[in-house]
Every structure is written in C-alpha cells, then in structure tokens.
C-alpha positions as CSV (number, residue, x, y, z in Angstrom):
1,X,-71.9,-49.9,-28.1
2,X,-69.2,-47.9,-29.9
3,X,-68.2,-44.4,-28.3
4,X,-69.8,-41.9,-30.7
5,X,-68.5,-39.2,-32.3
6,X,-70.4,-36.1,-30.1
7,X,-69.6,-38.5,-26.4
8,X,-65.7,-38.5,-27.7
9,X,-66.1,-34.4,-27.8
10,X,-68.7,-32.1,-26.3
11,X,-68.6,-33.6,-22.8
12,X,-64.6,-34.1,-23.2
13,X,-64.4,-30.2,-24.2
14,X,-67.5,-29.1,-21.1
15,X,-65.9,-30.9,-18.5
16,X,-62.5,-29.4,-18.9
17,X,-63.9,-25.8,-19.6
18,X,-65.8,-26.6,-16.1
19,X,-62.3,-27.2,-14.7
20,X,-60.8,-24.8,-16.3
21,X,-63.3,-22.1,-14.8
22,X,-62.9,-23.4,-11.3
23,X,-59.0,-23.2,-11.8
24,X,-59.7,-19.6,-12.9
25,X,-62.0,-18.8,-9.8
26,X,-58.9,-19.9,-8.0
27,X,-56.8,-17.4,-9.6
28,X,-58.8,-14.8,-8.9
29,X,-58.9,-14.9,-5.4
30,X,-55.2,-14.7,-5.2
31,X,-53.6,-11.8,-4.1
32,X,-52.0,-11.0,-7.1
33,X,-54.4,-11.6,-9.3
34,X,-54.6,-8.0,-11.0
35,X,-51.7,-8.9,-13.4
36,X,-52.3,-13.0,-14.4
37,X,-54.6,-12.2,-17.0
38,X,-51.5,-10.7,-19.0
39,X,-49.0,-13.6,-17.6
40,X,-47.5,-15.6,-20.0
41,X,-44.6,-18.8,-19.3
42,X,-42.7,-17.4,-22.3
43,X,-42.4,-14.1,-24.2
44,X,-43.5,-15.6,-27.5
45,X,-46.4,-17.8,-25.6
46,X,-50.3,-16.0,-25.5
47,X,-51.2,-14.9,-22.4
48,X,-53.8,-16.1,-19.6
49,X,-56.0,-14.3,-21.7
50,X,-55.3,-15.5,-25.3
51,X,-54.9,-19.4,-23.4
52,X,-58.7,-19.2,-22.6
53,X,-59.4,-17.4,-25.7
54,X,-57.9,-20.4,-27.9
55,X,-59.3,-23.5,-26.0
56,X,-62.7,-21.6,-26.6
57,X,-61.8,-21.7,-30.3
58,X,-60.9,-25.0,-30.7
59,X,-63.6,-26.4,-28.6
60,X,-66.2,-24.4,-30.6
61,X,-64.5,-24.7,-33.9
62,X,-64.3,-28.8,-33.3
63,X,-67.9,-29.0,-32.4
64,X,-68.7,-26.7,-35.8
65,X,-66.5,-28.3,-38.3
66,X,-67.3,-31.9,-37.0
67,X,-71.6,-30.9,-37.4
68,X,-71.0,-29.0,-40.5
69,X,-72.4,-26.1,-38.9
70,X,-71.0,-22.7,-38.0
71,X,-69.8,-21.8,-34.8
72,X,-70.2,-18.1,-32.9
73,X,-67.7,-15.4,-33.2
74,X,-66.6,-14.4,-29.9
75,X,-64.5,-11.5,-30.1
76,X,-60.8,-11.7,-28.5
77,X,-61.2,-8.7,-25.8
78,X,-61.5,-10.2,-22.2
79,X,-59.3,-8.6,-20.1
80,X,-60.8,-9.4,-16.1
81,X,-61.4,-12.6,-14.9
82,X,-65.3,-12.4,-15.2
83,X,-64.9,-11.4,-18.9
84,X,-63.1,-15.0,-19.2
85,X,-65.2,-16.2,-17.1
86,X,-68.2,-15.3,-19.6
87,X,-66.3,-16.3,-22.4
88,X,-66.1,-19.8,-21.1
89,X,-69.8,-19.9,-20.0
90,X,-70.7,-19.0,-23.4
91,X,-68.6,-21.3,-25.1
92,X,-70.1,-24.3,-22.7
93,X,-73.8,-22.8,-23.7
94,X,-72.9,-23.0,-27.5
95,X,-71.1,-26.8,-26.9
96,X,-74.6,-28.2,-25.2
97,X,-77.1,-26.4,-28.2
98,X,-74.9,-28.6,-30.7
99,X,-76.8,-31.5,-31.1
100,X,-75.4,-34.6,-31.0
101,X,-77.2,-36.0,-34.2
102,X,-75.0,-33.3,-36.2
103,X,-72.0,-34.8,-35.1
104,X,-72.8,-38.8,-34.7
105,X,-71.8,-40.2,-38.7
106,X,-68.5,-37.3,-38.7
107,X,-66.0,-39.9,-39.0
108,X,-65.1,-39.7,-43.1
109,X,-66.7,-36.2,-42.8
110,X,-63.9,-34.2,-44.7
111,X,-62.4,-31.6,-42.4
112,X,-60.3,-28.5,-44.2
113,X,-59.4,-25.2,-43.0
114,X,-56.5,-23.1,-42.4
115,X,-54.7,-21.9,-39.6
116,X,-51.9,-19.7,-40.2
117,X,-49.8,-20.4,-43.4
118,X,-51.1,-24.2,-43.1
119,X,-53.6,-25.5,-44.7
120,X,-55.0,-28.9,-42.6
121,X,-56.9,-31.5,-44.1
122,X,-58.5,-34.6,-42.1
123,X,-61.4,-36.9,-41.9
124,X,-63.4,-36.0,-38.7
125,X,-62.1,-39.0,-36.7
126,X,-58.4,-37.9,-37.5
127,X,-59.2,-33.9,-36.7
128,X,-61.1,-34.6,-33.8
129,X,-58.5,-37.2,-32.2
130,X,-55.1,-35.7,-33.9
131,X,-55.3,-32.1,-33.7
132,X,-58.9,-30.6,-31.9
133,X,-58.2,-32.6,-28.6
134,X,-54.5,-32.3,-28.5
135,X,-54.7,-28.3,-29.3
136,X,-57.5,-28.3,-26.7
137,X,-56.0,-29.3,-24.0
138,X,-52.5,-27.7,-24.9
139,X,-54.0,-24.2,-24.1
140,X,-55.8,-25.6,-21.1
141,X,-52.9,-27.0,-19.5
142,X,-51.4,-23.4,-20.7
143,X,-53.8,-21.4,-18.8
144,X,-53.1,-24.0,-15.8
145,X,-49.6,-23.5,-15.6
146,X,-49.6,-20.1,-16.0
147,X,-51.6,-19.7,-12.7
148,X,-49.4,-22.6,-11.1
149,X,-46.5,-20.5,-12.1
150,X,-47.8,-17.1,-10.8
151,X,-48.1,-19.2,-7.2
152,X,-51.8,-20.3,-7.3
153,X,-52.4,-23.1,-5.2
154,X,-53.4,-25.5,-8.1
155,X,-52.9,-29.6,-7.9
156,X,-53.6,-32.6,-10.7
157,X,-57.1,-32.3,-9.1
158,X,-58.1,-28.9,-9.8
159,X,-57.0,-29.8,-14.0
160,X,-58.7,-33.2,-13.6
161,X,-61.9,-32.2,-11.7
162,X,-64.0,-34.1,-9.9
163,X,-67.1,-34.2,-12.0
C-alpha cells in the first residue's frame, strides 16, 4: 500500500514537534536558560523564539493548505519557555484534529501562496516534499542548534527521538 499523503505529514511534523519540546525542556533546565529564548546563531537569523514560532507555521500551514482548510492564528508573542512550550502543544492539538481524509487525494491539489516578495506555486506532492518538509525541519534543526550552541547537553538522539 502506497504511503498517503496525511502519513507523509502529520505524524512526520508531531513527532518532531514532540522532539523538539523535549529538546526545549532540556533547555530550560540549564543554567542559563533566562537568555536562550532571545539566542540566535547569526544576527540576521530569528531567534529561539521566532525558530519555534516558524516550524509551528509551516507545520500548520502544510497540514491547511494540503486539506484545503484553514489553519489557527497563533500570535507571535512567546517569550518563556512554557509559552513555547504551549505554542507547540497547540500546534500538535490542531495537527491531530486534521483529518486524514482532507489530506489523502492532495497530490495534483494546486498549492499557491506567498511568502515574502515570492509568490510559490506547487501541486501538493511537490509543496509538501520540496518546500513544507525541508522549511520544517530547517527551523527545527534551528531551534536545536541554537540550544547546542548556548551549551545544552543535546545529541543526534535528543533531534531524532525515540518514539
């Protein structure tokens, strides 16, 4: 049987915001923790912060565009460590209430939108493999390295999980 659409996504995009919470918890309990929420690798990178903030986006904004639906507004304010927490709990919540029958069929589904001064156009096979994935885990592996940088104890484990 042929991997469908909603398998290639919503549990791709749960299981790394799972890992991606646990990294964070990790974080947290360093002793510098007060200031990673601000870090960054790079003065023109996004922060810790705006990291978690855009994997959230692109995980929700995959799961809408590829069920034709429209995904929740979160508002871009966390600044603690529970708030991103949250943030990622809720994104997980809305990922699950997607169902899978609103994705299933979203290969030819014509994917536009604009990000930026760009303008993106895709069939839902191309989006979802080309550019939701890839910018997915670009701001996860972000938010990872960021922490790793700051001198959390993080390892290949801790980004690949063990669920």
């Amino acid at each position: 049987m042929p991997l469908s659409m909603s398998q290639s996504s919503i549990p791709l995009f749960v299981r790394a915001l799972r890992n991606l919470s646990e990294i964070l918890k990790k974080g947290e309990e360093h002793p510098n923790a007060a200031s990673f929420v601000e870090a960054r690798l790079a003065p023109d990178m996004l922060t810790l912060a705006g990291q978690i903030q855009r994997a959230s986006d692109a995980a929700k904004g995959c799961a809408a565009r590829l069920s034709a639906t429209q995904a929740p507004s979160f508002p871009d304010t966390e600044k603690t460590f529970p708030e991103l927490q949250e943030r990622i709990r809720k994104t997980i919540d809305y990922l699950k209430s997607v169902p899978a029958s609103q994705i299933d069929g979203s290969e030819e589904r014509a994917i536009s939108f604009k990000a930026g001064p760009n303008e993106y156009n895709f069939t839902g096979v191309q989006y979802l493999q080309g550019f939701a994935i890839p910018n997915f885990f670009f701001h996860v592996t972000t938010a990872y390295a960021i922490l790793r940088h700051k001198g959390v104890a993080l390892g290949k484990m801790d980004f690949l999980g063990t669920r």
